[in-house]
N, CA, C and O atoms as a printed pandas DataFrame, in Angstrom:
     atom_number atom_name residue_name chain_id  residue_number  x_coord  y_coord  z_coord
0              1         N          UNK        A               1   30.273  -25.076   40.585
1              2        CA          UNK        A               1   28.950  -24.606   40.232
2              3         C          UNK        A               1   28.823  -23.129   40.600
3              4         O          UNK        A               1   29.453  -22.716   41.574
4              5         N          UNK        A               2   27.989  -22.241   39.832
5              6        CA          UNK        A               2   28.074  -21.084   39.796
6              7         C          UNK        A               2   26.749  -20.524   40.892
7              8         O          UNK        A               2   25.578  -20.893   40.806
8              9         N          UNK        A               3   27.208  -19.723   41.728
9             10        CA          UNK        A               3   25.843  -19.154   42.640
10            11         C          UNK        A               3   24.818  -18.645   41.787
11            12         O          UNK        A               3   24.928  -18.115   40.682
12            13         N          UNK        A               4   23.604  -18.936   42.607
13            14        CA          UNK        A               4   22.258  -18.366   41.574
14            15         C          UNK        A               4   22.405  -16.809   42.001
15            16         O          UNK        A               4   21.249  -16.401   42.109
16            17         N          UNK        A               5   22.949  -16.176   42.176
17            18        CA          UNK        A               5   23.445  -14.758   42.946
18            19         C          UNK        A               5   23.688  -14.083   41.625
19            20         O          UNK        A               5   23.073  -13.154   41.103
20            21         N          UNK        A               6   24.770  -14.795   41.191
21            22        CA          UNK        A               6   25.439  -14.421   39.703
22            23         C          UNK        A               6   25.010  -14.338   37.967
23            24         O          UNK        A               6   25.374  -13.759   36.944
24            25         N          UNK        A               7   24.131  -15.197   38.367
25            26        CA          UNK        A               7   23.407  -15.782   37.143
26            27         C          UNK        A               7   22.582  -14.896   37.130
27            28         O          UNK        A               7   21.506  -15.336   37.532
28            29         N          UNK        A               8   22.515  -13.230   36.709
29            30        CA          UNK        A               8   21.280  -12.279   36.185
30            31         C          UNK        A               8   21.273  -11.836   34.964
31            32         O          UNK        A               8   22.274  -11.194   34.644
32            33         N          UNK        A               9   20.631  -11.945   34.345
33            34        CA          UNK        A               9   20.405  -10.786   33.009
34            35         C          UNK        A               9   21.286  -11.599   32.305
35            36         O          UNK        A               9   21.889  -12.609   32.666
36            37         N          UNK        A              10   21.259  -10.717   30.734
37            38        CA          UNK        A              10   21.712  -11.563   29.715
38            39         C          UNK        A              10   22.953  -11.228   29.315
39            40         O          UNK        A              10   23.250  -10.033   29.351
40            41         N          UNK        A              11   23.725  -11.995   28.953
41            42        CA          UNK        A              11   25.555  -11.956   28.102
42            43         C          UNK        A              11   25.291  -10.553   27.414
43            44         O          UNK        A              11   24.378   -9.730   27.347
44            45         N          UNK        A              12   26.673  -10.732   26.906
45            46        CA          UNK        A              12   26.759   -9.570   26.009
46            47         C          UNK        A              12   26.318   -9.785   25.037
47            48         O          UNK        A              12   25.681   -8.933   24.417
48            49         N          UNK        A              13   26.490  -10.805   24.670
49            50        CA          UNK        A              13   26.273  -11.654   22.682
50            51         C          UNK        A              13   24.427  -11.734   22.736
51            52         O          UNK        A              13   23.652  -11.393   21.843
52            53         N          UNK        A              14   24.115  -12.279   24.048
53            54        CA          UNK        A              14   22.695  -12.574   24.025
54            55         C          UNK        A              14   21.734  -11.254   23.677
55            56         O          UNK        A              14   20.596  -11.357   23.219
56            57         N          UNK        A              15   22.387  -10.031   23.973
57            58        CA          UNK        A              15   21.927   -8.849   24.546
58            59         C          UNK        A              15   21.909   -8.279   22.660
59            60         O          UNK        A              15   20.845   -8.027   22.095
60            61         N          UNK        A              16   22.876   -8.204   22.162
61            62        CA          UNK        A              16   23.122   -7.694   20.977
62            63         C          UNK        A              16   22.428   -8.368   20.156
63            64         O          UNK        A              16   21.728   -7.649   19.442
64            65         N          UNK        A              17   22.293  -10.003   19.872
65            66        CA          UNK        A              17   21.131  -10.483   19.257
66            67         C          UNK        A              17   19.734  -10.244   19.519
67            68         O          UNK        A              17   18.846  -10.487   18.701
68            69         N          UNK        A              18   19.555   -9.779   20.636
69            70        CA          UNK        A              18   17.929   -9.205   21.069
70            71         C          UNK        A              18   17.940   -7.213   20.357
71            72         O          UNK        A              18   16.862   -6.626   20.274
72            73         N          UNK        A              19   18.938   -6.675   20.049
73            74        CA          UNK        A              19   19.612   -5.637   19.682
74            75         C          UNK        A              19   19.503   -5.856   18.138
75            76         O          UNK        A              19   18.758   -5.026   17.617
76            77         N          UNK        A              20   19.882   -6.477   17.540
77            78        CA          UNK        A              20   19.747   -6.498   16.305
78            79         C          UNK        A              20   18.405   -7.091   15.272
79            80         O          UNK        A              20   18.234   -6.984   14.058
80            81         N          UNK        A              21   17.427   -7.868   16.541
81            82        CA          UNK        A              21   16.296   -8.158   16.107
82            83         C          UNK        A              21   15.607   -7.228   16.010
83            84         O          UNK        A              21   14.726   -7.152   15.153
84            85         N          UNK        A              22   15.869   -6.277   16.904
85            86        CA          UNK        A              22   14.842   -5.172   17.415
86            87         C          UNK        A              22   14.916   -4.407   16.331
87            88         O          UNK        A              22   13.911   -4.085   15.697
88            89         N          UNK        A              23   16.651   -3.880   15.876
89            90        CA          UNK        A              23   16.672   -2.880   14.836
90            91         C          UNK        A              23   16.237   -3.380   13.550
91            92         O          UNK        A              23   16.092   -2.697   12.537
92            93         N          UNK        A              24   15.981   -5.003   13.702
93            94        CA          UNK        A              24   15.735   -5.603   11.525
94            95         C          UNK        A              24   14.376   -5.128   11.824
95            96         O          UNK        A              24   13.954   -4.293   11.023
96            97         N          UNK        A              25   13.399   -5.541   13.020
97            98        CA          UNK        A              25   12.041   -5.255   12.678
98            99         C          UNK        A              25   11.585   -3.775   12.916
99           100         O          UNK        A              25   10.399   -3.501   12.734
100          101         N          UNK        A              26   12.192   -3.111   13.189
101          102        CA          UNK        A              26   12.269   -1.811   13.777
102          103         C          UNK        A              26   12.408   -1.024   11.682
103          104         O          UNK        A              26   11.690   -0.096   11.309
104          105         N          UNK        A              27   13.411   -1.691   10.790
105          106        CA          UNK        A              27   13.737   -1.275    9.787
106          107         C          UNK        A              27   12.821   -2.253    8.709
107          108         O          UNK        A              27   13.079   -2.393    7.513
108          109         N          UNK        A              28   11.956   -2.738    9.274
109          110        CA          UNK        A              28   11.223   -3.296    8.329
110          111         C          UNK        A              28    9.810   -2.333    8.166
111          112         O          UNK        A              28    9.169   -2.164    7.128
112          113         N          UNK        A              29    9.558   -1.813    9.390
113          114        CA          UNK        A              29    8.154   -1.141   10.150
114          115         C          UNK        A              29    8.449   -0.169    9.322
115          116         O          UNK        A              29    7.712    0.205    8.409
116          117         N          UNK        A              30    9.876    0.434    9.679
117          118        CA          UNK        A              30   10.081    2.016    8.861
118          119         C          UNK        A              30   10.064    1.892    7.750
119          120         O          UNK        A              30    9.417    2.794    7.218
120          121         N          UNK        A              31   10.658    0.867    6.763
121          122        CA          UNK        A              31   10.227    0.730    5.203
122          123         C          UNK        A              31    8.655    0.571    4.943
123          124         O          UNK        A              31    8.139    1.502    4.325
124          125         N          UNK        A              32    8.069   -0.179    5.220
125          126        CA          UNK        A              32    7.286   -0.997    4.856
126          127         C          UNK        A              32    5.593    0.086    5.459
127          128         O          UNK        A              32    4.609    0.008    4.724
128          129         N          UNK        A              33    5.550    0.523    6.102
129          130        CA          UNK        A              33    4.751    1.458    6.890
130          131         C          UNK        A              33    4.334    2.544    5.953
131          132         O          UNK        A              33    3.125    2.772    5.926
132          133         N          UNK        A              34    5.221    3.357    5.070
133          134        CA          UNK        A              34    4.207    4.316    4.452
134          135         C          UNK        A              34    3.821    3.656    2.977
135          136         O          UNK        A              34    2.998    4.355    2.386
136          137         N          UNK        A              35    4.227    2.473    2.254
137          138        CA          UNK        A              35    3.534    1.636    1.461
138          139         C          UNK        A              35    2.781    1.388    1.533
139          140         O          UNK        A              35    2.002    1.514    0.588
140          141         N          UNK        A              36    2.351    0.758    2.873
141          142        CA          UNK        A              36    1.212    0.721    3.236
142          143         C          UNK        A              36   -0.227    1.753    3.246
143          144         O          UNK        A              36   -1.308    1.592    2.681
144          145         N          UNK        A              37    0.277    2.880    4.154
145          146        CA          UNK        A              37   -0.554    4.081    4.347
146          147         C          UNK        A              37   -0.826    5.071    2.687
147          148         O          UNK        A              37   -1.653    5.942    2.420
148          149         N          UNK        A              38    0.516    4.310    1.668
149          150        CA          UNK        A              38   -0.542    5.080    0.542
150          151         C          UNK        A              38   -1.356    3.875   -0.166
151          152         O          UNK        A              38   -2.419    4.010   -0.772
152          153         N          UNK        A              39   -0.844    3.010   -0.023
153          154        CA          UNK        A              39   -2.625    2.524   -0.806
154          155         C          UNK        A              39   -3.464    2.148   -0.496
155          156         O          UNK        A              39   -4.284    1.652   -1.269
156          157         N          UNK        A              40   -3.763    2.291    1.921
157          158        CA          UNK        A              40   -5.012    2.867    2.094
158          159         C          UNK        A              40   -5.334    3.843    1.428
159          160         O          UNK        A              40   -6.487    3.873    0.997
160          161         N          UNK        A              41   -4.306    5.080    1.099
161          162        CA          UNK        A              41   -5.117    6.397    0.254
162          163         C          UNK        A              41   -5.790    6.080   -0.846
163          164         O          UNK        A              41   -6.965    6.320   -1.123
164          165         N          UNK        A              42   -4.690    5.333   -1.667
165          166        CA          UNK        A              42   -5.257    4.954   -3.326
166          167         C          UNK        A              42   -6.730    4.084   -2.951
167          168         O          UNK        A              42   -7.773    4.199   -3.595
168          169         N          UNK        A              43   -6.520    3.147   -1.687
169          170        CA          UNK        A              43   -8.203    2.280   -1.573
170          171         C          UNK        A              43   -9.290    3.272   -1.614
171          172         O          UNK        A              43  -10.265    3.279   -2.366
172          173         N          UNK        A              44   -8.874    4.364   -0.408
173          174        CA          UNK        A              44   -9.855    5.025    0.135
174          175         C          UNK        A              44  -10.646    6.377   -0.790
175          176         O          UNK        A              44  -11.718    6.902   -0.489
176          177         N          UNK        A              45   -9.677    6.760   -2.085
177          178        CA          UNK        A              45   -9.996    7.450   -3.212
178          179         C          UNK        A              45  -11.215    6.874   -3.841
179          180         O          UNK        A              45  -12.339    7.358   -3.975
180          181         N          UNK        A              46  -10.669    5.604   -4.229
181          182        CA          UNK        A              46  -11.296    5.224   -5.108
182          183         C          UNK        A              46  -12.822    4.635   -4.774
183          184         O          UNK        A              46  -13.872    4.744   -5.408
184          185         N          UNK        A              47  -12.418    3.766   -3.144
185          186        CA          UNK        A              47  -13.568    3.756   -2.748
186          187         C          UNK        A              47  -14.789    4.705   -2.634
187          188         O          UNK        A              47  -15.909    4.267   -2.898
188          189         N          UNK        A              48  -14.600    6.039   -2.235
189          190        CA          UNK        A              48  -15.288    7.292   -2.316
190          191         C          UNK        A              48  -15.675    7.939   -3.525
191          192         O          UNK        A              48  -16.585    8.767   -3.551
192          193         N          UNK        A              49  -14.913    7.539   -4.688
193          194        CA          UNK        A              49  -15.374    7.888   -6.171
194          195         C          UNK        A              49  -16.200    7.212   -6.233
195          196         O          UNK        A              49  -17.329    7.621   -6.503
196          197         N          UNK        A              50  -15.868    5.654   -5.954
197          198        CA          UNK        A              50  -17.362    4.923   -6.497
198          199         C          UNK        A              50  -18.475    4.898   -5.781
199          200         O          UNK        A              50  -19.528    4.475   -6.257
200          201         N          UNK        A              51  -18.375    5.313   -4.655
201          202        CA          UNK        A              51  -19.528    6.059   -3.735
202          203         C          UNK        A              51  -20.215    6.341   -3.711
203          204         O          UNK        A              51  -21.353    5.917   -3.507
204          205         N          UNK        A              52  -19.592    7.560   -4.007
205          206        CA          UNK        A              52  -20.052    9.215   -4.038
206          207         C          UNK        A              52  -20.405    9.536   -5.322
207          208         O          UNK        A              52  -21.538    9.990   -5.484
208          209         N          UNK        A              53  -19.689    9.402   -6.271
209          210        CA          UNK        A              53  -20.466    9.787   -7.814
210          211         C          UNK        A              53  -19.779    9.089   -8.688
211          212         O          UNK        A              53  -19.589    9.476   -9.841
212          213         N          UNK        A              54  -19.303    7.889   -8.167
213          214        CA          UNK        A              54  -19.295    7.127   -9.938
214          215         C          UNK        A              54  -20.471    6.451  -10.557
215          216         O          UNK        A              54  -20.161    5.946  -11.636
216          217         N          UNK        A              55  -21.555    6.298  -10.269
217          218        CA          UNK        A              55  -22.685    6.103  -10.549
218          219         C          UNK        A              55  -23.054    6.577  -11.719
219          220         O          UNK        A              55  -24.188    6.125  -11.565
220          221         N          UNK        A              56  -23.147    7.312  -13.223
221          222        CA          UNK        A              56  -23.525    7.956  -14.176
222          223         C          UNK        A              56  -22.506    8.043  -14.760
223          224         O          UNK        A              56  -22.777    8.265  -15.940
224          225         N          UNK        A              57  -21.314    7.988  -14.583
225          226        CA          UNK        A              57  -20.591    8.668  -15.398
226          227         C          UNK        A              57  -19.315    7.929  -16.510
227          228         O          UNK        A              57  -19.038    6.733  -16.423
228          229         N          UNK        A              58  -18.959    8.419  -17.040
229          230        CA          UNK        A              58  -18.018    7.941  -18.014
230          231         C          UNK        A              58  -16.633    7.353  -17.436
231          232         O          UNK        A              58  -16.039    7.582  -16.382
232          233         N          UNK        A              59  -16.439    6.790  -18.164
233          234        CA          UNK        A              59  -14.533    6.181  -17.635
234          235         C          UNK        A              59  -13.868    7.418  -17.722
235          236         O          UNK        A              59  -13.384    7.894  -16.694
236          237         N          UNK        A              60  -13.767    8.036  -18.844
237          238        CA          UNK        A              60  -13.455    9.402  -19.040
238          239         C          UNK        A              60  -13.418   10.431  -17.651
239          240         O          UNK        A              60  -12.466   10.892  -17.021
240          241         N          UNK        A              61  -14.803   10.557  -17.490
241          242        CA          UNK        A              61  -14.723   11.552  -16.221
242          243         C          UNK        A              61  -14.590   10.363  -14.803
243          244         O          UNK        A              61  -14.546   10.895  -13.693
244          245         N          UNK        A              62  -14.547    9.257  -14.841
245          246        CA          UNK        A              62  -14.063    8.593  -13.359
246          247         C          UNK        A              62  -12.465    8.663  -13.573
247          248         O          UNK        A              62  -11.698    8.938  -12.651
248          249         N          UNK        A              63  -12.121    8.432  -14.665
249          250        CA          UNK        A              63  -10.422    9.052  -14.694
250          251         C          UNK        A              63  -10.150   10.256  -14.088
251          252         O          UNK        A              63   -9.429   10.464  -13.111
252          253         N          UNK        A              64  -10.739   10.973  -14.701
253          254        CA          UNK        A              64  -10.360   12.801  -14.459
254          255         C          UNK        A              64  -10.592   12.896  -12.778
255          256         O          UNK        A              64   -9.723   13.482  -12.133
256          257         N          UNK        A              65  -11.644   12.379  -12.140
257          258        CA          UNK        A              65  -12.240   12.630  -10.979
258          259         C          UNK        A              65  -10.668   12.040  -10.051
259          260         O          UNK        A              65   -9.813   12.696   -9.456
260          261         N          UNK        A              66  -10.794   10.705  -10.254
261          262        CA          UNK        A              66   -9.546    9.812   -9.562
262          263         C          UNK        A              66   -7.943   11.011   -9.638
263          264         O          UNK        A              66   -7.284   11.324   -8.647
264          265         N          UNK        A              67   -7.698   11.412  -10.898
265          266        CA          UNK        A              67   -6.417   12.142  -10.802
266          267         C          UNK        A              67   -6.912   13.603  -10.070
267          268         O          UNK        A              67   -5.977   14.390   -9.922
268          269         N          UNK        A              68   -7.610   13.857   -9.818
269          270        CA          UNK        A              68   -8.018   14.992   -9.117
270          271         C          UNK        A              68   -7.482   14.789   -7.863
271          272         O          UNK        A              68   -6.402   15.289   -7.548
272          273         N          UNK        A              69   -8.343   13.885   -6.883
273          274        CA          UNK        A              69   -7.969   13.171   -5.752
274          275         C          UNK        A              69   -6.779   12.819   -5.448
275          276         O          UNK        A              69   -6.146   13.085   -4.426
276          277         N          UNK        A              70   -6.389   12.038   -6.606
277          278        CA          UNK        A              70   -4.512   11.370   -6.386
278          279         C          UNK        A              70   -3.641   12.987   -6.100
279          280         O          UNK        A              70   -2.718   13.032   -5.288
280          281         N          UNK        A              71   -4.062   14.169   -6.836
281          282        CA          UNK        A              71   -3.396   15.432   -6.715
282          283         C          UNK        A              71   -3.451   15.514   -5.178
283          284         O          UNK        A              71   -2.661   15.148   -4.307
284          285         N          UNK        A              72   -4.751   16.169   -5.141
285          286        CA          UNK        A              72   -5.298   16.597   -3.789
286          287         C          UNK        A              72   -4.228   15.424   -2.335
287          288         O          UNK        A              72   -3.405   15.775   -1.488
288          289         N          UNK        A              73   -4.576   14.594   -2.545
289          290        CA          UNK        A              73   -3.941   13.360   -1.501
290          291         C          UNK        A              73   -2.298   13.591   -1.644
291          292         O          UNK        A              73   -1.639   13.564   -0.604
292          293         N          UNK        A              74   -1.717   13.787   -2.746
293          294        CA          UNK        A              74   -0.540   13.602   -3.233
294          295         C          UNK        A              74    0.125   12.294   -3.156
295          296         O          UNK        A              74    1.233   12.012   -2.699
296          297         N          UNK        A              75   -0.807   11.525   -3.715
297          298        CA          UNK        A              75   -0.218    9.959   -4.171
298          299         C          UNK        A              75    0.097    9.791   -5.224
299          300         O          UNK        A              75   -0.574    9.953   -6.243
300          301         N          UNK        A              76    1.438    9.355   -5.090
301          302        CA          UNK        A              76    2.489    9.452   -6.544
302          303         C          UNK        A              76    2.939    7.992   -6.778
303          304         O          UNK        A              76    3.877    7.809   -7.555
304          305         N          UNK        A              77    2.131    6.539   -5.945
305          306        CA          UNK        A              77    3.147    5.368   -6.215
306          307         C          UNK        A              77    2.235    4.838   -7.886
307          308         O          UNK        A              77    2.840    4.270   -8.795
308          309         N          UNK        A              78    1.006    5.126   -7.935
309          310        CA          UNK        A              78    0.409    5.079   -9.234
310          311         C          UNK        A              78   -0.493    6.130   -9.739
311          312         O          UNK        A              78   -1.262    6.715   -8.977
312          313         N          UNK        A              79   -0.436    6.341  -10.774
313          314        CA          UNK        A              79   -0.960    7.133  -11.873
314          315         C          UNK        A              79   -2.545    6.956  -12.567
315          316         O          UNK        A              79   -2.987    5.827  -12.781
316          317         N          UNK        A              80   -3.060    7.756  -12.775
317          318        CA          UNK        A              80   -4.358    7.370  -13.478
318          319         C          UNK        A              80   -3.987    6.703  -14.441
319          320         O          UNK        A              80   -4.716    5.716  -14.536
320          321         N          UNK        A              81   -3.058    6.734  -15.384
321          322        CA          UNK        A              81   -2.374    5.736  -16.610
322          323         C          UNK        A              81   -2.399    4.369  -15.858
323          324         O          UNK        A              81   -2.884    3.300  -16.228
324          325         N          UNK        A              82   -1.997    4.565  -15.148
325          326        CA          UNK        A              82   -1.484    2.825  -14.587
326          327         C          UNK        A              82   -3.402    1.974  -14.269
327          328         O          UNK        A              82   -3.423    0.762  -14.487
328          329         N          UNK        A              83   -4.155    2.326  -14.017
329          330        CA          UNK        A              83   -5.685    2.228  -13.866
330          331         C          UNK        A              83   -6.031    1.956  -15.220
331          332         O          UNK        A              83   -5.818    2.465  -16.320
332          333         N          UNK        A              84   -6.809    0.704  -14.626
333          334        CA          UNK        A              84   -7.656    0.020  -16.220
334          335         C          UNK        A              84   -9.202    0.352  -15.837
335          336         O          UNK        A              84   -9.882   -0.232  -14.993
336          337         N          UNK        A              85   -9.567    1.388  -16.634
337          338        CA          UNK        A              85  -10.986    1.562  -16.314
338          339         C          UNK        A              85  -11.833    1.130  -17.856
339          340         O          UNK        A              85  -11.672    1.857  -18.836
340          341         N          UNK        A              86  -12.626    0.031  -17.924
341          342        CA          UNK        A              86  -13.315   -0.523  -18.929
342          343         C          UNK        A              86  -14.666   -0.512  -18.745
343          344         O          UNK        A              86  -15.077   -0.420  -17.589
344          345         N          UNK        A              87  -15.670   -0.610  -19.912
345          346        CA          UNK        A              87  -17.450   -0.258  -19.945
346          347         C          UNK        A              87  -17.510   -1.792  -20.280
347          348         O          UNK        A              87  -16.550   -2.249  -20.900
348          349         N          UNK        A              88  -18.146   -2.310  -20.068
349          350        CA          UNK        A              88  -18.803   -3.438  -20.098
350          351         C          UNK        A              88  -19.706   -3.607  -21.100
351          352         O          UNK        A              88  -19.926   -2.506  -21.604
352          353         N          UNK        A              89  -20.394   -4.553  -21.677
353          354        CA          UNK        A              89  -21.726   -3.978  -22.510
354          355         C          UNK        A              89  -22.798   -4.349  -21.545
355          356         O          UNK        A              89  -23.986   -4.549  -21.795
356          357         N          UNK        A              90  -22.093   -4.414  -20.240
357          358        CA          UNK        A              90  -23.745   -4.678  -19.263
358          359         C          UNK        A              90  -24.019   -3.185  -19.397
359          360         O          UNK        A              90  -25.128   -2.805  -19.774
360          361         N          UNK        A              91  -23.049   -2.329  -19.101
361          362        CA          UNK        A              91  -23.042   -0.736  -19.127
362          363         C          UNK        A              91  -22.328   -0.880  -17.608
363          364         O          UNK        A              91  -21.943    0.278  -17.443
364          365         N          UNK        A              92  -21.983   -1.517  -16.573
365          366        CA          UNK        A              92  -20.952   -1.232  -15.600
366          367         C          UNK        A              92  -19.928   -1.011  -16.370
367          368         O          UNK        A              92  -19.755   -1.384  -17.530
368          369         N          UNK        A              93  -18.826   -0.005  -15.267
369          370        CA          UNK        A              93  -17.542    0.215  -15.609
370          371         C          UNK        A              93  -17.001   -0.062  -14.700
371          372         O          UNK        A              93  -17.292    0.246  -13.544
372          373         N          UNK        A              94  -15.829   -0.903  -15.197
373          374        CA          UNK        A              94  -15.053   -1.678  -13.997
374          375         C          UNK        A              94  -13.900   -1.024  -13.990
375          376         O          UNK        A              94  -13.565   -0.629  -15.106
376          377         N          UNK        A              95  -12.889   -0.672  -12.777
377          378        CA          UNK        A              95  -11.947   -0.516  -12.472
378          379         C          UNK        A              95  -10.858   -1.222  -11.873
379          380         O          UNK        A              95  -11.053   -1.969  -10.915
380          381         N          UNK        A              96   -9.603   -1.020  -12.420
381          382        CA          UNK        A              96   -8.521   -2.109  -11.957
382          383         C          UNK        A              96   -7.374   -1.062  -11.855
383          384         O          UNK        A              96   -6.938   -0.361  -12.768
384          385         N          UNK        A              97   -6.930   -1.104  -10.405
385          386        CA          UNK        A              97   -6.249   -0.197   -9.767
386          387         C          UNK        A              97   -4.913   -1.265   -9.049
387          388         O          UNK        A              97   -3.897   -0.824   -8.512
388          389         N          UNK        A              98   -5.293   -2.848   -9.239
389          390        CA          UNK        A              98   -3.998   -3.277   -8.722
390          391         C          UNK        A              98   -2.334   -3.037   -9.191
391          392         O          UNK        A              98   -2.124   -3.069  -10.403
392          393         N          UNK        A              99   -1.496   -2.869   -8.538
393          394        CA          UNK        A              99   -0.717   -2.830   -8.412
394          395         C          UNK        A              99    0.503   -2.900   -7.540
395          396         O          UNK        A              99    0.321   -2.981   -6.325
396          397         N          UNK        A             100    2.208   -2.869   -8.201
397          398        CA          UNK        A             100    2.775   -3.116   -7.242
398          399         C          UNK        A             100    3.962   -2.343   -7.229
399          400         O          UNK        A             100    4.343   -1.742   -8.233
400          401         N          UNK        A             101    4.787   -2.318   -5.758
401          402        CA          UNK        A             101    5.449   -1.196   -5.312
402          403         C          UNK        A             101    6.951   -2.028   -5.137
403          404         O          UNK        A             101    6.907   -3.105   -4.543
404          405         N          UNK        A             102    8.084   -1.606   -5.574
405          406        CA          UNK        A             102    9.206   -2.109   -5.289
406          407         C          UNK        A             102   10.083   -1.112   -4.101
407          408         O          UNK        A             102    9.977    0.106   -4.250
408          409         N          UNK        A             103   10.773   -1.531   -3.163
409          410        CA          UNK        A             103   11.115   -0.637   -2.321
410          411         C          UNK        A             103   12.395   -1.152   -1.728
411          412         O          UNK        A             103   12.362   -2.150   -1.007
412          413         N          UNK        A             104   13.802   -0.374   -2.053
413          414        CA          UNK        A             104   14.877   -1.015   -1.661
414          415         C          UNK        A             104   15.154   -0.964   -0.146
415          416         O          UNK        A             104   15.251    0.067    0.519
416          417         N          UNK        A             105   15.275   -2.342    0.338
417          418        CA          UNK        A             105   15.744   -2.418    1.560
418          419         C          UNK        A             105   17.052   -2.588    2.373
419          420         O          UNK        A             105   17.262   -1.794    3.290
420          421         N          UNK        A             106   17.770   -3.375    2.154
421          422        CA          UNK        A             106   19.063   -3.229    2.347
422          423         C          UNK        A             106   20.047   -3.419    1.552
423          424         O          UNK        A             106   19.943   -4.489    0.952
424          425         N          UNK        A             107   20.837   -2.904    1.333
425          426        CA          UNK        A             107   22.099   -3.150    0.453
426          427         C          UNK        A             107   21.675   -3.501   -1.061
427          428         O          UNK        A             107   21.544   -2.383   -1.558
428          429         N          UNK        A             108   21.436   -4.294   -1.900
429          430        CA          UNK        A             108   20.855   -5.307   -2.655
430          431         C          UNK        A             108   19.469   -6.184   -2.705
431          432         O          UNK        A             108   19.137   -6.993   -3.572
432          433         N          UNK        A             109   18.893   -5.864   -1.749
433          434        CA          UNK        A             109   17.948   -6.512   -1.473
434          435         C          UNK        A             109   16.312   -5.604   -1.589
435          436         O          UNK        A             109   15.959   -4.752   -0.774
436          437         N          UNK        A             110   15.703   -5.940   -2.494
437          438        CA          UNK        A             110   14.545   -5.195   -2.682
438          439         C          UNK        A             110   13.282   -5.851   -1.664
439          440         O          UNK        A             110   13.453   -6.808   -0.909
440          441         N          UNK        A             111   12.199   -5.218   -1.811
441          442        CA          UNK        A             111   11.048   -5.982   -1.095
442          443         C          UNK        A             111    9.822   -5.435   -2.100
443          444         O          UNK        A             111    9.456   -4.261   -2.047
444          445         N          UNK        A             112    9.341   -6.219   -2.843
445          446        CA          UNK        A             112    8.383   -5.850   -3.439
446          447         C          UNK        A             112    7.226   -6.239   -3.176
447          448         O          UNK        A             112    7.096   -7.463   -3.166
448          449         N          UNK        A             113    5.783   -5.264   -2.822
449          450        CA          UNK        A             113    4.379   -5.439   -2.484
450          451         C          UNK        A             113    4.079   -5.044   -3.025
451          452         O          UNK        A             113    4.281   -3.910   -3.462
452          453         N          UNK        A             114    2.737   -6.643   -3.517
453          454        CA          UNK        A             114    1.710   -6.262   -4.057
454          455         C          UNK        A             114    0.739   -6.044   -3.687
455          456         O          UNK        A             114    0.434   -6.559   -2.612
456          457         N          UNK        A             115   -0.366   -5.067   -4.462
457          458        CA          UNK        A             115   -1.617   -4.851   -3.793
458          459         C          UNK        A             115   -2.793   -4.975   -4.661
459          460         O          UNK        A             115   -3.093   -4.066   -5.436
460          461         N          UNK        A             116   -3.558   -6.196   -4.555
461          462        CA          UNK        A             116   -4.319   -6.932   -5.490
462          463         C          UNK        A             116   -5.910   -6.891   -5.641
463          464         O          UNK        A             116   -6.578   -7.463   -6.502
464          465         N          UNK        A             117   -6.446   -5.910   -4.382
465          466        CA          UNK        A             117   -7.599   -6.002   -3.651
466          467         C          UNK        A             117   -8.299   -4.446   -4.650
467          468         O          UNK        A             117   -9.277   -3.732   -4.428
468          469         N          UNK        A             118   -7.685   -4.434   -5.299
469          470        CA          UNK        A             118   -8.626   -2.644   -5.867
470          471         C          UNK        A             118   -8.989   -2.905   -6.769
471          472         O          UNK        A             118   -8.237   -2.370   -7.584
472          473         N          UNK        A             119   -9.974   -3.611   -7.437
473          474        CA          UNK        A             119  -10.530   -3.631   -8.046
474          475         C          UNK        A             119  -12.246   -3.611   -7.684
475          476         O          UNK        A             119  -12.941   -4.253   -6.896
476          477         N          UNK        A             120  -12.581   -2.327   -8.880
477          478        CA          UNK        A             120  -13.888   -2.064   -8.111
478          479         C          UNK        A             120  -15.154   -1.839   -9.658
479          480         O          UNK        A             120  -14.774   -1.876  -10.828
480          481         N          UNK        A             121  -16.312   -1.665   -9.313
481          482        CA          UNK        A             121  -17.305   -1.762  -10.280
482          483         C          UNK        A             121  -18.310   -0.618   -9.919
483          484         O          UNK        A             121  -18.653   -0.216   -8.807
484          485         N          UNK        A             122  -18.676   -0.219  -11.127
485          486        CA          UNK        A             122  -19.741    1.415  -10.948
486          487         C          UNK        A             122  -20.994    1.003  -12.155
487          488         O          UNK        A             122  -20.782    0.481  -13.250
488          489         N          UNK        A             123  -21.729    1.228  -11.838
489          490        CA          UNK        A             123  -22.433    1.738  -12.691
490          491         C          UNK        A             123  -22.495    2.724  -13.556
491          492         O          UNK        A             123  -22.652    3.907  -13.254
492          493         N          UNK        A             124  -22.361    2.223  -14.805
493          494        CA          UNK        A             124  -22.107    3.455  -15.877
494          495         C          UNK        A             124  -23.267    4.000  -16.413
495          496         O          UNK        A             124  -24.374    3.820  -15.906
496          497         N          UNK        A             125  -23.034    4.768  -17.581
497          498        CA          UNK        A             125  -24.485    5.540  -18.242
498          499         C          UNK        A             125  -24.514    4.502  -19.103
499          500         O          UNK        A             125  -25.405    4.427  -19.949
């Protein structure tokens, strides 16, 4: 039987599997982290267009306004093209900004997120 003297801390093998967990989630954080932080931007655009002055105005100029912003921010994972902005015959104009991001992760292996929550409604003229 082995003294409890001896018995500290972990193997080598044990040590490297706590080592290689660290680096998968460590390389998941680093992928996956500024996907994230741009379509708080793309939320937080759009949220503030419809805010601030989408209230009156045309799909036309809530387009133009949105690619203004996407400049300004420099968010490039979607496009004002990629945005479904439609008039209603209530006279709201609805916006549909979902979309999704493919992002290669290791070797062969992609990770694709979606982001389903942007869809938003204004009052039109």
């Amino acid at each position: 039987m082995v003294s409890p003297i001896r018995q500290r801390g972990l193997s080598g093998l044990s040590l490297l599997m706590v080592l290689l967990l660290i680096g998968f989630f460590a390389t998941v954080f680093v992928k996956l982290l500024p996907i994230y932080m741009s379509s708080w931007t793309v939320k937080s655009v759009l949220t503030s267009i419809v805010e601030e002055g989408g209230t009156g105005m045309t799909p036309a100029e809530i387009r133009k306004k949105i690619d203004r912003s996407f400049n300004m921010n420099q968010v490039t994972v979607i496009t004002t093209k990629d945005i479904d902005i439609k008039r209603e015959k209530s006279g709201k104009v609805k916006i549909n900004a979902n979309y999704e991001q493919r992002v290669p992760f290791m070797q062969n292996v992609d990770v694709v997120v979606k982001f389903e929550k942007l869809q938003f409604e204004v009052q039109g003229k």
